[in-house]
NUVO-270675 format. One record per residue (C-alpha): residue number from 1; residue in one letter; x, y, z. Coordinates in steps of 0.1 Angstrom, whole numbers. Example, Ala and Ser with C-alpha at 12.3 -4.5 7.8 and 13.67 -1.06 7.14 Angstrom:
BEGIN
(1,"A",(123,-45,78))
(2,"S",(137,-11,71))
//
This chain:
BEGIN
(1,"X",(489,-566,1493))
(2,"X",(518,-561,1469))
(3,"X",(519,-562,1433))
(4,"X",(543,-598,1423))
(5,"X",(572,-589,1410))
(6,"X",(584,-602,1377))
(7,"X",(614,-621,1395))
(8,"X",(613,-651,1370))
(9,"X",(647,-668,1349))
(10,"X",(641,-666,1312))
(11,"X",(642,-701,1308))
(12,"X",(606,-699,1327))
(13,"X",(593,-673,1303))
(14,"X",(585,-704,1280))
(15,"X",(558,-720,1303))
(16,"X",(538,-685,1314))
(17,"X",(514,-689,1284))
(18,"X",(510,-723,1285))
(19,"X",(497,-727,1318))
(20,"X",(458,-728,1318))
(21,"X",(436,-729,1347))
(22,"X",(419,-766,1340))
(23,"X",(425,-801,1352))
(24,"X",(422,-812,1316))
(25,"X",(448,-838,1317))
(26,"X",(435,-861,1339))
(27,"X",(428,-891,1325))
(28,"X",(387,-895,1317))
(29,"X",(381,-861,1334))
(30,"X",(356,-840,1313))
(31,"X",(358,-805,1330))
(32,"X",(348,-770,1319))
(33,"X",(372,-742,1323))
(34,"X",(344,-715,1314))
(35,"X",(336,-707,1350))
(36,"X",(308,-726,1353))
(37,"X",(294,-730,1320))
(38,"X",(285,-770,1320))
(39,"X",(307,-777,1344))
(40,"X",(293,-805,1365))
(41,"X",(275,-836,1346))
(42,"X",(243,-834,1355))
(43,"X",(241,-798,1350))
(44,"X",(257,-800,1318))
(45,"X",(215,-813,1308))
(46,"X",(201,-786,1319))
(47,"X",(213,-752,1306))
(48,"X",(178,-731,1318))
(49,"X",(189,-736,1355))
(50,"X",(230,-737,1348))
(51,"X",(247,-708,1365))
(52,"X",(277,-698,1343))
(53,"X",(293,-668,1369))
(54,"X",(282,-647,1398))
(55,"X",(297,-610,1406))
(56,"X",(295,-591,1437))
(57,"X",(311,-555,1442))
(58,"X",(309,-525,1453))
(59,"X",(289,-501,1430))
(60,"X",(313,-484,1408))
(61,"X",(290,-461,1390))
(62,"X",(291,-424,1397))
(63,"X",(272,-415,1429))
(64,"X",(266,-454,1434))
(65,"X",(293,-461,1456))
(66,"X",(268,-465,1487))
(67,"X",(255,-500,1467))
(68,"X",(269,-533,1463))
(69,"X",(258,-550,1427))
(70,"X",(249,-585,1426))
(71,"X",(250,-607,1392))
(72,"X",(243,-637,1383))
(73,"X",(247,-653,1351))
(74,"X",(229,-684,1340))
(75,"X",(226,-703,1305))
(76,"X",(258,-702,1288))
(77,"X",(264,-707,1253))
(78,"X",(235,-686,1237))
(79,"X",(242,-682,1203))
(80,"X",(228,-653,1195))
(81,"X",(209,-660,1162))
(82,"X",(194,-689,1182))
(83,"X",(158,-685,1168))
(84,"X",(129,-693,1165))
(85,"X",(124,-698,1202))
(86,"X",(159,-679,1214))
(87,"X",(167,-685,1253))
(88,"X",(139,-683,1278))
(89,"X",(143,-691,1314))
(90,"X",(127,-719,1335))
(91,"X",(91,-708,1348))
(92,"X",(94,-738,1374))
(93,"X",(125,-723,1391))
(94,"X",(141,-707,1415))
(95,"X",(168,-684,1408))
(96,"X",(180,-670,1441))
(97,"X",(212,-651,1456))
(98,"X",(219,-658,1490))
(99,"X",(239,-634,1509))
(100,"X",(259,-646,1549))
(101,"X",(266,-613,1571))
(102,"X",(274,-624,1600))
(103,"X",(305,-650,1591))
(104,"X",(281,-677,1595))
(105,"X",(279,-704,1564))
(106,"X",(239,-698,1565))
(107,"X",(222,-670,1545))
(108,"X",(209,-645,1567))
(109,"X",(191,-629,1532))
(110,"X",(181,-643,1502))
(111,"X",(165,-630,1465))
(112,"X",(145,-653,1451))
(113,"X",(137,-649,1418))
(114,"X",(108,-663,1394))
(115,"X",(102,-663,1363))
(116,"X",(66,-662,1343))
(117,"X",(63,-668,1303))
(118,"X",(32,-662,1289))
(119,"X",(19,-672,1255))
(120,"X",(3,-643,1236))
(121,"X",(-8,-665,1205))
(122,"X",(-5,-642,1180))
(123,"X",(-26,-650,1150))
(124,"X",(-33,-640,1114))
(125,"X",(-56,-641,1093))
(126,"X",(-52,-668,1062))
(127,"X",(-77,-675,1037))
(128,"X",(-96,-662,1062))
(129,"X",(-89,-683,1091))
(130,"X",(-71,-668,1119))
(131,"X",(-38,-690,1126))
(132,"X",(-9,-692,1151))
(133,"X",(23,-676,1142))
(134,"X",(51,-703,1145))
(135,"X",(75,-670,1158))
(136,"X",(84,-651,1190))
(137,"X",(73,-621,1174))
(138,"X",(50,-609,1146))
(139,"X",(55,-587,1116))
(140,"X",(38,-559,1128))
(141,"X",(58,-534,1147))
(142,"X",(92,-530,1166))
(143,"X",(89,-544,1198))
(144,"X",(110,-517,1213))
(145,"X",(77,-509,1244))
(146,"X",(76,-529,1275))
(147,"X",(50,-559,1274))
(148,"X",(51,-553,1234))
(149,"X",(19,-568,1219))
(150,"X",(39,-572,1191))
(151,"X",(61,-603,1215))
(152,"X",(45,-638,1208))
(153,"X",(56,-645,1244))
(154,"X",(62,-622,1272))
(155,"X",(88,-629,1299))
(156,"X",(81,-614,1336))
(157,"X",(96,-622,1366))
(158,"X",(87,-614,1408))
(159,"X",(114,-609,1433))
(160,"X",(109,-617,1469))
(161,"X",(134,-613,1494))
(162,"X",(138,-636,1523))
(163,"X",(152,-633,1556))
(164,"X",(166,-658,1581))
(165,"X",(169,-699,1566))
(166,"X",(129,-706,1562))
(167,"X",(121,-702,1523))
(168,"X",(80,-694,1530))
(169,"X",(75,-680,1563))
(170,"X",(98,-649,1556))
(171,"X",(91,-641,1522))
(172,"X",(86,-610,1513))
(173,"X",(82,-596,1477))
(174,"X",(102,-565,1460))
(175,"X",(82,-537,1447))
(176,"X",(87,-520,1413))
(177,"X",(88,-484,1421))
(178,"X",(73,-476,1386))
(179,"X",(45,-495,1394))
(180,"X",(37,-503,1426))
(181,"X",(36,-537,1419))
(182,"X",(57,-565,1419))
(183,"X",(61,-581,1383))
(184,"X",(85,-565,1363))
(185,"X",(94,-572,1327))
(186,"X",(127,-589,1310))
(187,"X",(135,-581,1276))
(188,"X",(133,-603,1250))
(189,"X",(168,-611,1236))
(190,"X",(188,-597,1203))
(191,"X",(167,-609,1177))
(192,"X",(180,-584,1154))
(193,"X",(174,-549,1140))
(194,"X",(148,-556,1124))
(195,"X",(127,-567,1154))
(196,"X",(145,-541,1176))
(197,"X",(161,-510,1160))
(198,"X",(177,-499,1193))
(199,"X",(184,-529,1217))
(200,"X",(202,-506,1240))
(201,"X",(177,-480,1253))
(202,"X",(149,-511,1247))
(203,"X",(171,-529,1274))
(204,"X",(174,-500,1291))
(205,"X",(141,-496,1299))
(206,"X",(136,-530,1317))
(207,"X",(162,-515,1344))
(208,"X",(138,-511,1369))
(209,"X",(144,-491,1408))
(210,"X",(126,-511,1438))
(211,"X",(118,-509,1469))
(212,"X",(134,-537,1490))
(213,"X",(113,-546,1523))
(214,"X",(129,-537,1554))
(215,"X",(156,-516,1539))
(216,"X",(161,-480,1536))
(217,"X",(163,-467,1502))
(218,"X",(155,-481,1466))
(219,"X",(178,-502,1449))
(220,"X",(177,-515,1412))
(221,"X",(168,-547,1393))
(222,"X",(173,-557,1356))
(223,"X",(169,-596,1343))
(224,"X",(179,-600,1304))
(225,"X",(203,-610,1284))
(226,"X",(240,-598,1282))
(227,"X",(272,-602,1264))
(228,"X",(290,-637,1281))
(229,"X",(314,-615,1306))
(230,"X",(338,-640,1308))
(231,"X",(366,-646,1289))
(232,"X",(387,-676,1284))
(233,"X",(404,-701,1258))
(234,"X",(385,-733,1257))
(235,"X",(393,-755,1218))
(236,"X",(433,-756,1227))
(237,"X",(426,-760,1268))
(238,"X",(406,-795,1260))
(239,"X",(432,-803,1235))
(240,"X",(457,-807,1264))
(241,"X",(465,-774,1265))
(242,"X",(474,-772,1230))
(243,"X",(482,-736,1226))
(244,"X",(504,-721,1197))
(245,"X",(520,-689,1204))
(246,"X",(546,-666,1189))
(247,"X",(577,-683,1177))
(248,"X",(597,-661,1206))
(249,"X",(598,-676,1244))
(250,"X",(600,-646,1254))
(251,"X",(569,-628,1243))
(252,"X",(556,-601,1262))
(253,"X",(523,-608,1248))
(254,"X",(516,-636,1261))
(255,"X",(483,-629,1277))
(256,"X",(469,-613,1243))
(257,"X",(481,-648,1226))
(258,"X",(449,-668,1226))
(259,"X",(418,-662,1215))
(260,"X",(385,-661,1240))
(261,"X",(359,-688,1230))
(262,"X",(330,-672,1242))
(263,"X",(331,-642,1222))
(264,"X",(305,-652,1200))
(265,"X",(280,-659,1229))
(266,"X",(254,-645,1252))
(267,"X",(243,-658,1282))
(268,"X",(210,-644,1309))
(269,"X",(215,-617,1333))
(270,"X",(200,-615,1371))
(271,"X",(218,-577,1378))
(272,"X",(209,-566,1414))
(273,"X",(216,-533,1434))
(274,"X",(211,-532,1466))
(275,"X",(225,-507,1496))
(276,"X",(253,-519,1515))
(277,"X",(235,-512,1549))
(278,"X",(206,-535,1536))
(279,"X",(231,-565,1532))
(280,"X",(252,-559,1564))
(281,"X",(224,-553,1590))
(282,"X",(249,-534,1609))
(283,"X",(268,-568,1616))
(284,"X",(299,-555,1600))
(285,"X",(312,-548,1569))
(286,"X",(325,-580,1555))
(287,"X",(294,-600,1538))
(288,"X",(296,-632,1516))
(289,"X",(272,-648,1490))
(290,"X",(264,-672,1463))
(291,"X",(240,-681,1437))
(292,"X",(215,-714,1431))
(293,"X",(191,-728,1411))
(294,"X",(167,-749,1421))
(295,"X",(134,-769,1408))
(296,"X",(107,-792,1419))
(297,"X",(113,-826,1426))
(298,"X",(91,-842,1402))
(299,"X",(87,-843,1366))
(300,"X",(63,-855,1343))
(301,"X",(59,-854,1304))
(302,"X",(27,-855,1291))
(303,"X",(20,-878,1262))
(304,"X",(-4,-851,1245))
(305,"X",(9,-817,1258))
(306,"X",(-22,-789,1263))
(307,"X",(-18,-759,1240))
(308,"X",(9,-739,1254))
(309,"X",(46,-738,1260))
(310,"X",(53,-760,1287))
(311,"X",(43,-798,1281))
(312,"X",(51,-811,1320))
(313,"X",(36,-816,1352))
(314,"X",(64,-807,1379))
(315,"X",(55,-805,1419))
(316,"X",(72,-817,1449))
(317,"X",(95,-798,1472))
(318,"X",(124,-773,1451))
(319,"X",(158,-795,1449))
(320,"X",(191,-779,1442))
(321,"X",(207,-781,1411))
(322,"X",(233,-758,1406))
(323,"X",(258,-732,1432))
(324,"X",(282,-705,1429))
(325,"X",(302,-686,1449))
(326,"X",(338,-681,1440))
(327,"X",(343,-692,1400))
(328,"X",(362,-720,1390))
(329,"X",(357,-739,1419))
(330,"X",(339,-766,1410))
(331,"X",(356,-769,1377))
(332,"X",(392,-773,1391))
(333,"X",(391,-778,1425))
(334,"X",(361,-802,1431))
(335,"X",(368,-841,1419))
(336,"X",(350,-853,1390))
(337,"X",(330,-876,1409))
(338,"X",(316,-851,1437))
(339,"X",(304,-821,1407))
(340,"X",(267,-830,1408))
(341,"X",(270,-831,1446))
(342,"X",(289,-799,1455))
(343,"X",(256,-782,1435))
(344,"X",(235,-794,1452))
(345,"X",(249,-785,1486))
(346,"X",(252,-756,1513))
(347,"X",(286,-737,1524))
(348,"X",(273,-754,1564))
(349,"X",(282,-789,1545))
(350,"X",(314,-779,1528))
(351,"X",(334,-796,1553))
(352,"X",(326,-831,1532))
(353,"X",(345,-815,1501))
(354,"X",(374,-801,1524))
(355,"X",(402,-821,1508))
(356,"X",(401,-806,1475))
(357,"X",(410,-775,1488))
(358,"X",(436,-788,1513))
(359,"X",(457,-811,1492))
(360,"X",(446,-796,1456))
(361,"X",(451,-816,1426))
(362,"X",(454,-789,1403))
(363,"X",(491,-779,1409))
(364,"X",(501,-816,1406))
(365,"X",(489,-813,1372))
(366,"X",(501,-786,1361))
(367,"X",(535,-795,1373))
(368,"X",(532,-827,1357))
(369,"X",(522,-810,1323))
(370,"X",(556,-783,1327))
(371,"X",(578,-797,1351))
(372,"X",(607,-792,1327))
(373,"X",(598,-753,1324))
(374,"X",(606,-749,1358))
(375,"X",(565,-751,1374))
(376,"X",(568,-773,1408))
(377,"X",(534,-774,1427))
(378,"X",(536,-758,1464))
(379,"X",(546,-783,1490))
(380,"X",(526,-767,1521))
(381,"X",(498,-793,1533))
(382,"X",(476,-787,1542))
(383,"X",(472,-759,1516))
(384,"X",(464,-732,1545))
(385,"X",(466,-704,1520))
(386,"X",(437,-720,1499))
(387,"X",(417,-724,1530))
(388,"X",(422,-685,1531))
(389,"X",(413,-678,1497))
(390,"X",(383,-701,1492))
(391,"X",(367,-710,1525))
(392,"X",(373,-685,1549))
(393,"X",(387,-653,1536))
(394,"X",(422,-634,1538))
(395,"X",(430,-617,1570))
(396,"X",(428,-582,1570))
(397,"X",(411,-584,1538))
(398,"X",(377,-598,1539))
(399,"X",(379,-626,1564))
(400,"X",(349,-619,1587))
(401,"X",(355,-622,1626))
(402,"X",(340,-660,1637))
(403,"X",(341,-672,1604))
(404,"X",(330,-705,1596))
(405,"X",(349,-721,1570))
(406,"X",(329,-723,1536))
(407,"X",(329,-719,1499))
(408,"X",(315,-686,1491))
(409,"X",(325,-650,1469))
(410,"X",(333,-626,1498))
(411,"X",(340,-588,1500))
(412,"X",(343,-564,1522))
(413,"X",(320,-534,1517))
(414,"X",(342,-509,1537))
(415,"X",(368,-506,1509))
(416,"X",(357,-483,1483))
(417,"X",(352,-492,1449))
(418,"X",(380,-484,1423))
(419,"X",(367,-465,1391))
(420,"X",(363,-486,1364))
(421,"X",(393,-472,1336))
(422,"X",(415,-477,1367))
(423,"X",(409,-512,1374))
(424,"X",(439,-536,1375))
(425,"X",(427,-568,1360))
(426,"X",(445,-584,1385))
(427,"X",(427,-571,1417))
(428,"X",(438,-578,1450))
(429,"X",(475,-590,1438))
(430,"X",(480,-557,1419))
(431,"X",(469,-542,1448))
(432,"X",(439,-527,1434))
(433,"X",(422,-542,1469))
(434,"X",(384,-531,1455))
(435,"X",(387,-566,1431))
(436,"X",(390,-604,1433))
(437,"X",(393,-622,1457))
(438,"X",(377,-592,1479))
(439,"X",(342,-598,1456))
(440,"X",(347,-598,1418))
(441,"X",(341,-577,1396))
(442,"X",(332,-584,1358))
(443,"X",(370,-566,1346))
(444,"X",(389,-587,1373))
(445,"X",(409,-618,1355))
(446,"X",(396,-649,1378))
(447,"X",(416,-675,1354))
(448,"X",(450,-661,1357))
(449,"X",(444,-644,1396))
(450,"X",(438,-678,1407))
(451,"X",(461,-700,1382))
(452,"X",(488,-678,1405))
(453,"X",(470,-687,1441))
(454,"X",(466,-718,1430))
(455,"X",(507,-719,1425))
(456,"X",(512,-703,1454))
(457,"X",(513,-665,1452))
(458,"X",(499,-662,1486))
(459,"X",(532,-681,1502))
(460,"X",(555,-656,1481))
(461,"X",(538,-627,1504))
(462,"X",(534,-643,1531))
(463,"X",(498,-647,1535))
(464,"X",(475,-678,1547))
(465,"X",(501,-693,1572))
(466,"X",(528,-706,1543))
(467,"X",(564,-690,1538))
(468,"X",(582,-683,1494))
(469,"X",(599,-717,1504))
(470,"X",(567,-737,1502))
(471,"X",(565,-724,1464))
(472,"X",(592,-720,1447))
(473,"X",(567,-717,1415))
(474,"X",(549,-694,1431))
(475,"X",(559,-661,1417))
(476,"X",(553,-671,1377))
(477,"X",(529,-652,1359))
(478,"X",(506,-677,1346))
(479,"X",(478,-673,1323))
(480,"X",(454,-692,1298))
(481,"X",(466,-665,1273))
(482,"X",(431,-649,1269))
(483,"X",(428,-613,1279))
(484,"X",(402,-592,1300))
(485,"X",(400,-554,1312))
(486,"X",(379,-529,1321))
(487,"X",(372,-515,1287))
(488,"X",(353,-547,1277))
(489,"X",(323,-536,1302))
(490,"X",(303,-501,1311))
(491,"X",(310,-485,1341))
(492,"X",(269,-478,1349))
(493,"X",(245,-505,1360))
(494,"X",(239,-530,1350))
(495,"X",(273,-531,1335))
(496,"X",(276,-560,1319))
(497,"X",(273,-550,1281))
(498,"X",(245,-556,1253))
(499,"X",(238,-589,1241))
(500,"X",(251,-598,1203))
(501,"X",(227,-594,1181))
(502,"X",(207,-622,1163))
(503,"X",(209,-613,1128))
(504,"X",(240,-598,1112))
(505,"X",(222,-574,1088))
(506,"X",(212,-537,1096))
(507,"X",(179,-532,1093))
(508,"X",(188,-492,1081))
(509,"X",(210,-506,1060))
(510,"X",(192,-533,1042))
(511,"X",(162,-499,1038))
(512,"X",(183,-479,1023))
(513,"X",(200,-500,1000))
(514,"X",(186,-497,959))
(515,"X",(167,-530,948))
(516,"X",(175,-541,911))
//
């Protein structure tokens, strides 16, 4: 595809960095343009299980090009000095990343995560009586090992990968080539420096290479928490797009303009690599996927919870909670009233939610918000070009032969993978062909690449079935002014970069500093 060209009349210029990629005009809608940080309302009540973003591309580390890399994000909003108890996941749930490779809207492989939290009870001796510690960790020693006994409570998770729909009968579980077994440990998060002097190479060592049933090769695994990866303005967005800007209209700057909200957070990490041929099966090269989280149907809350850390009785069969595939979809393009259903559904069901891609309310609003700036919606319905984008694919890109339409991240796994300083932010419409919509990587810019499909970028190059006359809006270069690039990630696994830290102070520091 070819990079837009910057054909736009200067009276336009003073619209581009107003226009953010959020229904937050409409009247009584609450939505969340932070991918999918709280973006639905029942989900919004349960951060453990809340996926916030979900990456899939083609390895991009030296002499890794042979893998595709799975993440998927889940608890937004960690703040990282959020002690005593920080951010642990759900032991009662299932994390899982379900992969299509045959065009079908079924997963032909799933990972299925699980998480275990066990409570050392760390005690110490008062008056001489041994008592709990009220902390995650004691005072004793860093807790840079793995399975620290210095950790109060010790997160470990199982992998198990299943083939074909059945969630039991083909279940099979990952081994940790380390250990032969199959728990592995997560990391605890970034207390601080004094807890953990070197976060980095303590993370580090929770990367872990398995061996993945059925497949040739190892591949690698690392759960833990990261830096939030994505980037966006939220404070002005809500305000109806209250943004202030440079007094020119025609700043050049305009994506720089903003500043991202979710600088200041963390959020938890499932990072996956796994070899292509593992994920295709031979089926061809074009795979799709998406992320849930599920949990038992029944809860119960004990009156007098048992010593421990979790005071309920849950059972029943697992119920979907909360779905990804391509970001921002169920912020901007589901309605209000369908949120909590779309996450709990399957792409073979998406046909109930096939209007919100077809006649899209998003452009309406936006046109109604800058009509006078020259933005008019695209007039092509049904919106063929967003059936390409979110539900089937984009010919000769990474729409599978037979595809059935449904909402899911795809990519093809025969185009190589761009290294990382040479990334265009703007993927497939730069034509850097290795990013979004063709998977996404953590660099690509999913708020302004699909603000501009959205608008209609596709009809200005001809692509899913609609013509430059069907948007005449189509070739602005919109953005929520908040900016994102490859230098604000590693370019080795897992790639997503180190948590913030808890505590502000130095530990070194604060040692070498004179006392009065």
């Amino acid at each position: 595809m070819h990079h837009v060209s910057d054909r736009r009349p200067s009276f336009r210029r003073a619209a581009l960095s107003l226009l953010v990629a959020a229904a937050v005009v409409a009247p009584g809608a609450t939505p969340a343009l932070a991918s999918s940080h709280r973006e639905a309302p029942f989900i919004a009540t349960q951060p453990q299980v809340d996926a916030t973003d979900f990456y899939m591309f083609r390895s991009y580390e030296a002499g890794r090009e042979s893998y595709v890399t799975l993440v998927a994000n889940y608890l937004p909003l960690q703040d990282p000095y959020g002690g005593p108890n920080y951010f642990k996941l759900d032991p009662n749930a299932r994390y899982e990343i379900h992969v299509s490779n045959d065009g079908g809207a079924a997963a032909n492989l799933t990972f299925s995560f699980r998480v275990q939290n066990t409570l050392a009870d760390n005690q110490i001796s008062v008056g001489g009586k041994l008592v709990s510690i009220p902390l995650a960790q004691n005072g004793s020693a860093d807790v840079a090992t793995l399975n620290s006994p210095a950790l109060n409570v010790h997160e470990t998770y199982t992998l198990d990968v299943i083939r074909g729909a059945g969630r039991g009968n083909n279940r099979q579980p990952v081994i940790n080539m380390a250990t032969g077994g199959t728990t592995f440990d997560k990391p605890v998060d970034y207390i601080g420096t004094k807890t953990i002097s070197e976060y980095i190479g303590y993370a580090n060592r929770h990367v872990a290479d398995v061996q993945i049933p059925g497949c040739m090769g190892s591949g690698r695994v690392f759960v833990g928490q990261r830096k939030d990866p994505f980037v966006v303005n939220l404070g002005e967005t809500f305000d109806l797009v209250n943004i202030k800007y440079p007094a020119t209209e025609l700043n050049p700057l305009a994506e720089f303009a903003t500043t991202d909200s979710l600088a200041d957070a963390n959020v938890t990490s499932f990072v996956l690599e796994v070899p292509i041929a593992c994920l295709t099966e031979g089926k061809g090269p074009i795979i799709g996927a998406w992320t849930t989280a599920s949990v038992p149907m029944s809860r119960v809350l004990s009156k007098n919870p048992e010593a421990g850390l979790d005071p309920t009785m849950q059972n029943g069969d697992y119920v979907q909670v909360s779905r990804l595939g391509a970001p921002l979809v169920n912020e901007v393009v589901i309605g209000l009233k369908d949120k909590n259903r779309f996450n709990a559904s399957e792409p073979k069901d998406d046909a109930q939610f096939a209007t919100y891609v077809t006649n899209p309310t998003l452009p309406a609003l936006l046109e109604a918000l800058f009509g006078s700036a020259g933005v008019k919606a695209p007039s092509n319905f049904p919106r063929t070009d967003l059936v390409a984008a979110f539900l089937t694919g984009i010919d000769g890109l990474n729409k599978p032969a037979n595809v059935t339409a449904s909402e899911m991240l795809r990519l093809n796994t025969s185009i190589a993978p761009t290294p990382g300083p040479s990334q265009n932010r703007l993927g497939v419409l730069a034509g850097d062909n290795a990013g979004f919509p063709n998977g996404r990587r953590p660099a690509d810019d999913v708020v302004d690449i699909e603000l501009r499909v959205a608008m209609g970028v596709l009809c200005t190059l001809n692509i899913g079935g609609c013509k430059p006359a069907d948007a005449p809006a189509g070739g602005l270069h919109y953005t929520d002014g908040a900016y994102i690039g490859s230098a604000f990630f590693a370019n080795e696994f897992p790639y997503l970069r180190a948590p913030l830290k808890g505590s502000p102070n130095d530990d070194n520091a604060i040692k070498s500093a004179k006392r009065p």
